[in-house]
C-alpha positions, 0 to 999 in steps of 0.5 A: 500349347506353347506361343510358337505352337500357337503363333505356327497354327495362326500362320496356318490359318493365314495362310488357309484363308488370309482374306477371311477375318470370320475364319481366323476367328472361327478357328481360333475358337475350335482352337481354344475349346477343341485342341485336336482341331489344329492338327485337321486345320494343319492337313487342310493347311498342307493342301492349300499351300499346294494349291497355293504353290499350284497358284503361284505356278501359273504366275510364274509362267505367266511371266516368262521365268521358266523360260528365260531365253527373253531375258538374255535376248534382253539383256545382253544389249543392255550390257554391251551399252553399259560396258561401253558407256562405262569404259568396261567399269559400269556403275554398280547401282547403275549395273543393278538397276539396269539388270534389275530392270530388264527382268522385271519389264521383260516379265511385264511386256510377257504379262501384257502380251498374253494379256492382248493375245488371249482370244489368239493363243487359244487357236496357236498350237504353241500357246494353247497352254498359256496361263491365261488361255487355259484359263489359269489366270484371270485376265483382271489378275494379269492386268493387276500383274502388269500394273504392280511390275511396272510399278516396280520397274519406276521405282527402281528407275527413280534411283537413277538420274533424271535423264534415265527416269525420263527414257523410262516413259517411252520404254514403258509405252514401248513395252505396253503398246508393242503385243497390240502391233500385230494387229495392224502391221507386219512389223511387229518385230521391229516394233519389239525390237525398239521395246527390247533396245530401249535399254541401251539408251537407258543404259548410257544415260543412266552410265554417262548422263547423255546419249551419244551417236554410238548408243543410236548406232547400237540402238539399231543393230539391237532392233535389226537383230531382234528383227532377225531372231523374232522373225524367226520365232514367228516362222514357227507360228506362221500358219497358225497366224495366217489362219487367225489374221496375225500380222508378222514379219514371216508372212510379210517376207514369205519366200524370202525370208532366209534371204532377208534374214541374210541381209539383216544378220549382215547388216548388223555385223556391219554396224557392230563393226563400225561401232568397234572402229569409231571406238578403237576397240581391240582384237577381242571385239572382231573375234567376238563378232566373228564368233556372232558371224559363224553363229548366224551361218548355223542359224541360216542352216537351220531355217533353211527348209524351214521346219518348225523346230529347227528354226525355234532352235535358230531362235534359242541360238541366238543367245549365244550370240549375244553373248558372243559379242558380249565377251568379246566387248568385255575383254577389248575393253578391259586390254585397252584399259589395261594398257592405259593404266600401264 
């Protein structure tokens, strides 16, 4: 056979049982003396890469990425910080590292979270199936998955400045600390709220070098709206939560919980709209805002008897909201830089 034939059939091996040398050399052996052996070791091949794929499934999930709704939860705080610290123009490596960021540390708080929770989410009906519940994955490979993503995440910081590089060690702590929360406050929510915000400091530090008044301002509207979309998240797990001791944000504000979130969805555009005024931002920004506003009066008729799907609905929602703002900034931004230049 010819050395692609060859080199294809060591792969194949590889890939059968890349931990084992004794294999690789036990085939090898079949190989040279019995021809026929490639084509048994080619099937066993095809059903390892299955199982590999079936593997690899369970990380994928284990990390959130099937479902990306974190992710853009996220993200878009971190992109009105860096369309404001930038002047509409943010730095390309600045934008990458930043968005690069957000993905792999929102995998990485996922991957800790069902790493803290794994003798809770086997008594919550929406959890029972996570990887590590299920036992799909080792909760030693979840920790050895957490550590690599960090790892990860710190090297892509060290391409910024000195001052983002420092943020990065209390956002890390955040985003490891905030899964054990439940446990001992009903606050949770706001705890992730100041994991998931912490990039719009990062992200102004990394743009402009320093972090302004605005970035604090914009800082808290992000934990007052991640107060009110993971509140109601937890609504939907509220009476599996009571049952196994979980501490949240539903179960502290119990009856009142549409009327707190009421006044935190509020209380958000109104610093939303203080931040666009300090700014000087144009008409696009309030109509984004009023956008976001129409968007929580959905949200509140959603959550307003409280069933479980519908207020995971409320939950998903609020992603457009983000977005909302985000078009909105982007395009105020850009008029009054348009006008600067003309």
């Amino acid at each position: 056979m010819g050395t692609s034939t060859s080199l294809a059939f060591i792969l194949a091996v590889l890939c059968q049982n890349w931990r084992s040398l004794t294999t690789l050399a036990k085939a090898l052996k079949i190989y040279f003396k019995d021809e026929n052996a490639v084509t048994e070791l080619c099937m066993m091949n095809s059903e390892t890469l299955a199982l590999w794929r079936e593997h690899l499934g369970h990380y994928w999930r284990l990390m959130r990425f099937d479902k990306p709704i974190g992710i853009l939860l996220l993200l878009w705080p971190a992109l009105w910080a860096l369309w404001i610290a930038g002047q509409g123009r943010p730095d390309p490596l600045v934008l990458f590292v930043i968005v690069s960021g957000v993905v792999v540390m929102r995998a990485a708080g996922c991957v800790i979270n069902d790493y803290a929770d794994r003798d809770f989410d086997p008594h919550v009906e929406r959890t029972q199936q996570r990887p590590i519940a299920a036992g799909q994955v080792s909760p030693k490979s979840a920790l050895a998955l957490f550590v690599g993503l960090c790892l990860f995440a710190l090297g892509l910081v060290c391409l910024l400045n000195g001052l983002t590089i420092a943020l990065s060690v209390p956002g890390a702590f955040l985003a490891a600390s905030y899964p054990f929360m439940k446990r001992y406050t009903h606050l949770p929510q706001a705890y992730l709220g100041m994991a998931f915000g912490w990039a719009v400091p990062m992200g102004f530090a990394a743009q402009t070098g320093a972090i302004p008044l605005v970035a604090w301002e914009l800082f808290l509207a992000t934990v007052i709206w991640a107060l009110v979309y993971d509140t109601m998240y937890a609504m939907v797990d509220r009476d599996d939560d009571l049952k196994i001791g979980v501490k949240s944000t539903a179960i502290l504000f119990g009856q009142y919980d549409r009327q707190i979130i009421a006044g935190l969805q509020v209380l958000m555009l109104a610093i939303l709209a203080v931040i666009g005024l300090q700014l000087g931002l144009a008409l696009p920004y309030y109509l984004g805002l009023l956008t976001g506003a129409c968007l929580f009066v959905y949200q509140q008729c959603l959550i307003f008897h409280r069933a479980k799907a519908d207020c995971f609905k409320a939950f998903l929602n609020n992603h457009w909201f983000g977005a909302a703002v985000f078009v909105g900034l982007a395009c105020s931004v850009f008029n009054i830089a348009y006008d600067n230049v003309y």
